[in-house]
C-alpha positions in Angstrom: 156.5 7.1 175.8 152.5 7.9 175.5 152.5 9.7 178.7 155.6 11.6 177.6 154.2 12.9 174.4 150.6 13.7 176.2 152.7 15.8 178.9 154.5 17.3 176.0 151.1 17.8 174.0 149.2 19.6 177.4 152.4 21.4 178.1 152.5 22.8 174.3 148.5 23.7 174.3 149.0 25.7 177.5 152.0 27.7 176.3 149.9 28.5 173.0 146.9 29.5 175.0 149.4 32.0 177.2 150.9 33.6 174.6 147.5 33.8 172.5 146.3 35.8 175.8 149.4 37.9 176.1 149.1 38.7 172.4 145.4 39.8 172.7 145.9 41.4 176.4 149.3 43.6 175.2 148.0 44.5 171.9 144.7 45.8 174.0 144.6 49.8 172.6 144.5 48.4 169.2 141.7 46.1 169.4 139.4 49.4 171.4 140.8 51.2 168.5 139.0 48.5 166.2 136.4 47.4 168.4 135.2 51.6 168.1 135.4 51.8 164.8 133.5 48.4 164.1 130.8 49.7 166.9 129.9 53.2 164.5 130.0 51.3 161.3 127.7 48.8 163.0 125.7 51.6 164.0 124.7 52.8 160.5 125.2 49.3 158.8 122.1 48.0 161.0 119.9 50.1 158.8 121.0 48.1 156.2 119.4 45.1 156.9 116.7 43.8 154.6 113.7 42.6 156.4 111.4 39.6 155.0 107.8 40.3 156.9 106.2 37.2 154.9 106.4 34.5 156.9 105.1 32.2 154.0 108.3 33.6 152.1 109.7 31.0 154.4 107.7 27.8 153.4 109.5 25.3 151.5 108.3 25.4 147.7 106.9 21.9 147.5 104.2 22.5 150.5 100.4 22.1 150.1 100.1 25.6 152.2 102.7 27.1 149.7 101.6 26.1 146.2 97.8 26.9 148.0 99.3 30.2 148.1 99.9 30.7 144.9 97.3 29.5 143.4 95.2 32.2 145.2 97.4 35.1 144.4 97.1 33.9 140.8 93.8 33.7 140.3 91.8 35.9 143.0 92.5 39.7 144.3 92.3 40.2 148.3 91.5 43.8 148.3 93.0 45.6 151.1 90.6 46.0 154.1 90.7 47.7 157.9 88.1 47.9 160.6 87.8 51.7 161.9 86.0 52.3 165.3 85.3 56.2 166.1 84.1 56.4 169.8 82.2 59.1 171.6 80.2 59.9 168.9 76.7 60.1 168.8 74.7 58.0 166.1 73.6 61.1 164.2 77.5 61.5 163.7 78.3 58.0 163.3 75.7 58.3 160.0 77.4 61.4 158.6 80.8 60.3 158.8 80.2 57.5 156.5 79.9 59.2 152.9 82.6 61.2 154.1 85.0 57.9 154.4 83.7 57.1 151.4 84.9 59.9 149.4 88.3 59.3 150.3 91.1 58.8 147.9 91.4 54.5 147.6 88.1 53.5 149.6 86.0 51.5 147.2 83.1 50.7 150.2 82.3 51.6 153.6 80.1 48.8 155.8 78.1 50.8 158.3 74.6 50.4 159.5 72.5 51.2 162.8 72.5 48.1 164.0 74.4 46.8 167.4 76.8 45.5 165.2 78.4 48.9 163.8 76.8 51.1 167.0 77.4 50.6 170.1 78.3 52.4 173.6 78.8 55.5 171.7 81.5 54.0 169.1 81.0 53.2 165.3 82.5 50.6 163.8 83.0 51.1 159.7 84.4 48.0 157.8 86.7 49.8 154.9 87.5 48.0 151.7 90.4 49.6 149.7 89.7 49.4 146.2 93.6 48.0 145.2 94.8 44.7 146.6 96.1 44.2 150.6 99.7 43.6 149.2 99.8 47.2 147.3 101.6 50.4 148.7 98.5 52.6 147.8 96.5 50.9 150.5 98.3 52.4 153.2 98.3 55.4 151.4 94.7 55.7 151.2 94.2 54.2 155.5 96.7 56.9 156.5 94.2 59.2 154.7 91.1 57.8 156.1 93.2 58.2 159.8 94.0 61.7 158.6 90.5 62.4 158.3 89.8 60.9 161.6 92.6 62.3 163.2 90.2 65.2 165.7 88.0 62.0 167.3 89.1 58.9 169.3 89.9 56.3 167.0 91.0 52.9 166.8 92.4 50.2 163.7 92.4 46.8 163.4 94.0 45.9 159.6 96.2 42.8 158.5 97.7 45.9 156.0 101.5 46.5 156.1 103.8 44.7 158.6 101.6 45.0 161.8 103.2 41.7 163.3 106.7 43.4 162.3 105.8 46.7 164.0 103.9 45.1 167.5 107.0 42.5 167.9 109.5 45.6 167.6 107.8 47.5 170.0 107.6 44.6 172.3 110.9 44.3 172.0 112.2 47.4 172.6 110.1 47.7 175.8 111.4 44.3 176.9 115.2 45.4 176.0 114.7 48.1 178.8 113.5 46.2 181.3 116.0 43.2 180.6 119.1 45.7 181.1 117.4 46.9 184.1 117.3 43.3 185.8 121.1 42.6 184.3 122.4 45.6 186.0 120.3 44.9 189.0 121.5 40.9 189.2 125.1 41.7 188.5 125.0 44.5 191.3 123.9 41.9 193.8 125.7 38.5 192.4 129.1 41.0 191.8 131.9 40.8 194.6 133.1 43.9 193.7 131.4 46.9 191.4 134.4 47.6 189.2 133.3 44.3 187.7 129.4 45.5 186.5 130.3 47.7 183.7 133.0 45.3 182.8 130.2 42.9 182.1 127.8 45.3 180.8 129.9 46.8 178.0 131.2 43.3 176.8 127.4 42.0 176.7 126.9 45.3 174.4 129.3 45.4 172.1 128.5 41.8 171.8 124.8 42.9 170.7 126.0 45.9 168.2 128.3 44.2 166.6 125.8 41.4 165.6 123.5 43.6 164.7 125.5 45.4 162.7 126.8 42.9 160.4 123.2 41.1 159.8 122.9 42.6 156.8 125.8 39.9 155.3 122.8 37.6 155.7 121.0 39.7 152.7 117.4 39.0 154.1 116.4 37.7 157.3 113.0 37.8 158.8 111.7 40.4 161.0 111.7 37.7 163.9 115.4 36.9 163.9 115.9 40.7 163.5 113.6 41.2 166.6 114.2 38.6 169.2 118.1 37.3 168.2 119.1 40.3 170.6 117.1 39.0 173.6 118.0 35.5 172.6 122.2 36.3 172.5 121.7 37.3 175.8 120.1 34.2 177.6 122.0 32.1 175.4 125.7 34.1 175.8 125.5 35.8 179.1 128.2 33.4 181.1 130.4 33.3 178.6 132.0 36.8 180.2 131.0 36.0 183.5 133.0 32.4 183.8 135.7 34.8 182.3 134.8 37.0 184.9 134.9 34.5 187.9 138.1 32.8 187.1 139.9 36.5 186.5 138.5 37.3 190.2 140.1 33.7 191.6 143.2 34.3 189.6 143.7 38.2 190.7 146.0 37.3 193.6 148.9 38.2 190.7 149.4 41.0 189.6 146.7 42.9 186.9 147.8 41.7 183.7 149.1 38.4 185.0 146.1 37.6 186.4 144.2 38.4 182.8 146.0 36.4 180.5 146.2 33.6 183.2 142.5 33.6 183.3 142.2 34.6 179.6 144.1 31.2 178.6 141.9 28.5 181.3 139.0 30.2 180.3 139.1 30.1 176.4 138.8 26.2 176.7 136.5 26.1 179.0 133.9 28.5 177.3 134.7 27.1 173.7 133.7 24.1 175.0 130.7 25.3 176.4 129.7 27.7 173.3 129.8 24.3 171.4 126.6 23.0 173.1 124.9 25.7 172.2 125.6 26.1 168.4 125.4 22.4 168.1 122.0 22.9 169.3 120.9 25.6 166.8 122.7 24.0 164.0 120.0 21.4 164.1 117.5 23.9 163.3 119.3 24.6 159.6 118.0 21.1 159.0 114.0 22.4 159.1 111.8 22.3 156.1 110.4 25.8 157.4 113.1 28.1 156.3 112.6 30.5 159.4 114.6 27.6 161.4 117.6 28.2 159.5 117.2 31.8 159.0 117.1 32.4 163.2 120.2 29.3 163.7 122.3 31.6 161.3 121.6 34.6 163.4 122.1 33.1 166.6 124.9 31.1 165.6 126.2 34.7 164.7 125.2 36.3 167.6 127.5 33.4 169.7 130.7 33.9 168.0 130.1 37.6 168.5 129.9 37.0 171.6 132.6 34.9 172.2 134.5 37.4 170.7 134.0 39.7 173.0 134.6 37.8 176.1 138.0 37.2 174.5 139.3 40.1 172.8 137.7 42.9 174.3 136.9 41.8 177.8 140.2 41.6 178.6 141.4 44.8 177.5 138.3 46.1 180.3 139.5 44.1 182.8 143.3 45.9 182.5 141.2 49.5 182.2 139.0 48.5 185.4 141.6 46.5 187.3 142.3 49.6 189.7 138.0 50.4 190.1 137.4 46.4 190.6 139.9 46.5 193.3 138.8 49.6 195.0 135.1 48.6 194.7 135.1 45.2 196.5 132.1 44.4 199.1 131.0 41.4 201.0 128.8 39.5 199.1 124.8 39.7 199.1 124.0 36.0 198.3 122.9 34.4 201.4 124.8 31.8 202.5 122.0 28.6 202.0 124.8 25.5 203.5 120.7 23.2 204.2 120.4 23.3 200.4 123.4 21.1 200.1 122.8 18.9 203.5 119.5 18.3 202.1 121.3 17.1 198.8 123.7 14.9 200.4 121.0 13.4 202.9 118.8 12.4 199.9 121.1 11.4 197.3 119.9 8.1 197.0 116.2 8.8 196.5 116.2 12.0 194.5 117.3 9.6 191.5 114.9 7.5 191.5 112.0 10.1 192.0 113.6 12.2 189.2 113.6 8.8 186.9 110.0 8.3 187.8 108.9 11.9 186.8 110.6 11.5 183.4 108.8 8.4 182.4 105.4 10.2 183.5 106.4 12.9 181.7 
């Protein structure tokens, strides 16, 4: 009687999954139509985010460090300050340009002297102190002045004013965002069987990353961190979930097109739902840390899973019907070497690769 029902139960779950996959691979024109008009909303709705540059905004309320905070925003005023090297300039020039920094809109004192300290190797170093507090607009306004002034020599900043953290990170980012799609494309070019899969892959990974970014703003605030490095993040943490989707489609293709999608469409849901589960179970632990950026980055990666689990199943499929014909015209051998010793080498020291592993984790 119990195996009956458990036949009945697998038999039922299967036939759900299959007509899940037929409904999402039929219906595929609709959900590009969507999936475009999502992607250009995203694009201006990603301005839209509000970006928390404070880290300390994070710190729970009833923390020494916070209420320390406080106390010193109540009762003492950090001016705003910035250190300004000129270089290749000669000392007589270094001395002149200092009442001139001074008589700039917002500077309440210039540090300068003739001493190795402010002079050296043909560069001055001035020490600036804004006359309104670090956390107020009107310091910028008066640095962009004293850089205005500066503008015709070689100069150089160091300030804690505005979000320099905020501004490095992006541009880190950004650099880093180029040269991570350049290895992608390169790895799936030489892991890929056929090239009719790579922009398969390559548009479901971004409308995976759009689409996230797009709808941060839902969060209301979120730090400049998690608005920075979620994007790199979704990838490392997301990037199989297409290409098991992928892999079983290619093992499956000996039907026809769309037989062989929704056939691979309904083995692989379970198999990356499972998998996606891991992962958010690990970042849901993080919504359980004091420091509030925890939470604030598992929200965003959390996010930035289902998006991309979303993708893999509603939109990937859809690409895999519009590339079928390129994926099948496109196949090549393979360029992974074929590395049979790694596994003889396995099986030969099965029994003593256990214990050396056990002994390395208790001396770690």
């Amino acid at each position: 009687m119990r195996t009956a029902m458990s036949n009945e139960t697998k038999k039922t779950g299967s036939s759900f999954m299959e007509k899940l996959s037929t409904v999402i691979v039929d219906k595929r024109n609709l959900i590009f139509l969507l999936t475009i008009i999502l992607l250009v909303f995203s694009a201006f709705s990603r301005n839209w985010v509000e970006v928390e540059s404070d880290l300390t905004y994070y710190l729970p309320s009833d923390s020494e460090t916070k209420q320390a905070l406080d106390i010193m925003d109540e009762q003492f005023t950090t001016y705003g300050t910035a250190e300004v090297m000129v270089a290749n300039i000669t000392p007589e020039q270094a001395a002149a340009l200092e009442p001139k920094i001074k008589e700039i809109k917002g500077v309440q004192s210039v540090d300068y002297d003739e001493t190795t300290a402010h002079y050296n190797n043909l560069s001055a170093l001035y020490s600036i102190t804004f006359a309104y507090s670090e956390d107020d607009e009107a310091c910028l306004d008066s640095l962009e002045a004293v850089k205005e002034y500066l503008s015709d020599y070689d100069l150089y900043v160091d300030t804690d004013l505005g979000n320099t953290q905020q501004e490095t990170i992006d541009h880190e980012i950004s650099v880093i965002m180029v040269y991570v799609a350049i290895v992608i494309v390169l790895v799936l070019l030489f892991t890929s069987e056929t090239y009719g899969e790579v922009p398969v892959l390559i548009l479901t990974f971004v409308v995976a990353l759009v689409l996230n970014q797009g709808t941060n703003f839902l969060m209301g605030k979120i730090s400049f961190i998690s608005n920075s490095v979620t994007s790199i993040l979704q990838l490392a943490l997301s990037i199989d979930y297409a290409i098991i989707f992928c892999n079983r489609f290619k093992e499956e293709h000996r039907l026809p097109l769309r037989e062989a999608v929704i056939v691979s469409l309904s083995k692989s849901i379970p198999e990356i739902g499972a998998s996606s589960l891991t992962t958010i179970g690990g970042l849901v632990a993080m919504l359980f840390m004091r420091f509030k950026l925890g939470p604030d980055m598992a929200l965003c990666l959390i996010k930035s899973i289902l998006f991309a689990l979303l993708a893999a199943f509603i939109v990937m499929p859809g690409l895999l019907m519009l590339f079928g014909p390129l994926i099948d015209r496109t196949q090549h051998r393979s360029f992974v070497p074929k590395i049979p010793f790694v596994g003889k080498l396995d099986y030969a020291t099965r029994y003593i690769i256990p214990i050396v592993f056990v002994v390395l984790a208790v001396i770690g």
